[in-house]
C-alpha positions in Angstrom: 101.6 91.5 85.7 100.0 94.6 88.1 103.0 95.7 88.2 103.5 96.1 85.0 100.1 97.3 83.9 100.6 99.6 86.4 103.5 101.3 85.3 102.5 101.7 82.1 98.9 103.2 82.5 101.2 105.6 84.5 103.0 106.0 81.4 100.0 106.7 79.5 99.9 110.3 80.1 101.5 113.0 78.1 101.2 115.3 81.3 103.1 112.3 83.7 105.3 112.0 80.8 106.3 115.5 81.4 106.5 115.7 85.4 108.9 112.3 84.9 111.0 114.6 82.5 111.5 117.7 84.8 111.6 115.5 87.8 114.9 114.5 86.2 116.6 117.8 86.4 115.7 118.6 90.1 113.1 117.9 93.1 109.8 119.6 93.0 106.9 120.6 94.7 103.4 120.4 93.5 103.1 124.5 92.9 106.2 124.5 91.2 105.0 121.3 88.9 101.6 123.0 88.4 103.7 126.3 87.4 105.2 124.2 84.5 102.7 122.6 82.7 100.3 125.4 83.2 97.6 123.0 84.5 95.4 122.9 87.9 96.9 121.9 91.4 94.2 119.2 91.7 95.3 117.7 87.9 98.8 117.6 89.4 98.2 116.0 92.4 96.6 113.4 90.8 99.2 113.0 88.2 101.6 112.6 91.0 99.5 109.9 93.0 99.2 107.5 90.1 103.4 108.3 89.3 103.8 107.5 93.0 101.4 104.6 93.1 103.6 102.6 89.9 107.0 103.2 92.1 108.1 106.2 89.5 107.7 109.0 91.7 108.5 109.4 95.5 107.0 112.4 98.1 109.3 113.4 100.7 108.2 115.5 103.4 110.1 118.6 104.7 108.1 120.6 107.1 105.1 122.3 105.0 106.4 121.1 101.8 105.6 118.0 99.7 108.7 117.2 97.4 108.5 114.9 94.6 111.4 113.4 93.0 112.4 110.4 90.6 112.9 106.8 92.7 115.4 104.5 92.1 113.2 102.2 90.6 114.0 99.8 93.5 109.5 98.9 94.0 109.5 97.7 90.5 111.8 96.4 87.6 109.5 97.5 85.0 109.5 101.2 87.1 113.5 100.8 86.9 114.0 99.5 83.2 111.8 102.4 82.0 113.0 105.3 84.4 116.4 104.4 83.0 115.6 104.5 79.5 113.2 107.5 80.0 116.4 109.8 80.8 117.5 109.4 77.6 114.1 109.3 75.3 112.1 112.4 74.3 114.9 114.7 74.9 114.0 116.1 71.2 110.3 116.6 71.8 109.2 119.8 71.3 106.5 119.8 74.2 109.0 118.6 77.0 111.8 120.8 75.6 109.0 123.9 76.2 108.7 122.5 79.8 112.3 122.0 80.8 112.7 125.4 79.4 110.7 127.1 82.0 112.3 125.5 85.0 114.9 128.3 85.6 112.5 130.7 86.5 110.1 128.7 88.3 110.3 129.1 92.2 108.6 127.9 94.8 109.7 131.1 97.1 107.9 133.2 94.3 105.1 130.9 93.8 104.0 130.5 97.2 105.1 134.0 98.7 107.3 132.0 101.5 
């Protein structure tokens, strides 16, 4: 049942809701995240630890940056069954369509002047 609970307090987020959402169209780093729902690096990071925490999210380390992407789901069933049915739910919302809208432009070159 932690596992579960877990998962779905990670769920219970509109803002981890989102970074699941984008995280689905490419890898990102926490600038580039922060850059896309216009909230504070420290709000972010936190959002990703709890993601990361119910097996949703995964940080890989290249050098100096901190890439998050989707995981397989492999940690958890619960994280698998609702990764999978997240990629097709909430395609329609207005607030995620306004996120995934602002990923072409978002850099993290630009945003972090490397």
């Amino acid at each position: 049942m932690k596992s579960f609970v877990k998962v779905m307090k990670a769920l219970s987020d509109p803002n981890r809701i989102k970074i699941l959402k984008i995280l689905q169209r490419r890898t990102m780093c926490v600038c580039e995240i922060q850059e896309a729902l216009g909230v504070a690096q420290p709000t972010v990071s936190k959002h990703l630890k709890q993601l990361e925490e119910a097996g949703l999210v995964e940080c890989h380390k290249d050098g100096l940056w901190a890439n998050y992407s989707l995981t397989d789901g492999a940690s958890s069933p619960y994280a698998a069954s609702l990764l999978g049915n997240l990629r097709h739910w909430l395609e329609e919302d207005q607030q995620v369509a306004e996120v995934i809208k602002k990923l072409p432009s978002i850099s993290r070159e630009t945003l972090c002047k490397t």
